[in-house]
C-alpha positions, 0 to 999 in steps of 0.5 A: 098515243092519245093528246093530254085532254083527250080521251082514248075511244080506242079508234086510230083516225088518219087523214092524207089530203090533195089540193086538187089543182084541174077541179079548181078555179081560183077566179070564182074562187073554188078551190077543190081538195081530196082527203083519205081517211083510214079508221083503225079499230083497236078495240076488242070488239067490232064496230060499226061507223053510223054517222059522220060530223064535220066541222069545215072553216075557211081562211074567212071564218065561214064555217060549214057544218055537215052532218050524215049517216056513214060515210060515202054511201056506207055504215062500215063494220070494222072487226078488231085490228082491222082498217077502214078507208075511204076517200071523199072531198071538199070545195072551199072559197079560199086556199086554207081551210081546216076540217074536224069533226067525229064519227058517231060510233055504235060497238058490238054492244050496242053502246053508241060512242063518238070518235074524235077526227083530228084537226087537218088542213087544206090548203094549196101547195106552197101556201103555208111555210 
């Protein structure tokens, strides 16, 4: 189920984040979250994930752009039906953040498309009410 205004590429992306209290230090401040992503394929034919692009901000506006081929060292080929998962994280100035972004996408035709990745925040536990 897609949101009004979006389009549909036939990708289900899924995002579970971790505040990662021991890699954190609040006096510098540094403030270290996990995420898991799972990339769901409901197309018809394979897909290959090639580059990534996130968009990071924290609580103070600043944003970070990052941009790369794959993800975690890989270009992973998701058959129809089938999920990709993978782990990574990020290390913020502050105790809220938010993250977005796409991958780039190529399908077995060799047409390239970019899959939208939701909006989702980082933040510590007990931050946000």
């Amino acid at each position: 189920m897609s949101k009004p205004g979006t389009i549909d590429c036939g990708i289900d992306i899924r995002v579970k984040t971790q505040y990662l209290q021991q890699q954190s230090d609040p006096g510098r401040p540094s403030y270290a979250f996990a995420y898991s992503i799972t990339i769901t394929n409901n197309r018809s034919m394979p897909v290959r994930l090639l580059s990534r692009h996130w968009i990071i901000t924290d609580q103070n506006n600043k944003v970070e752009e990052v941009r790369g081929n794959g993800v975690v060292g890989q270009q992973p080929l998701i058959e129809p039906g089938k999920s990709y998962q993978y782990s990574s994280g990020a290390v913020l100035q502050t105790e809220i953040g938010d993250m977005h972004g796409s991958y780039t996408m190529q399908d077995a035709d060799g047409e390239k498309f970019d899959a939208p990745i939701p909006l989702f925040v980082l933040a510590v536990p007990h931050m946000l009410h």
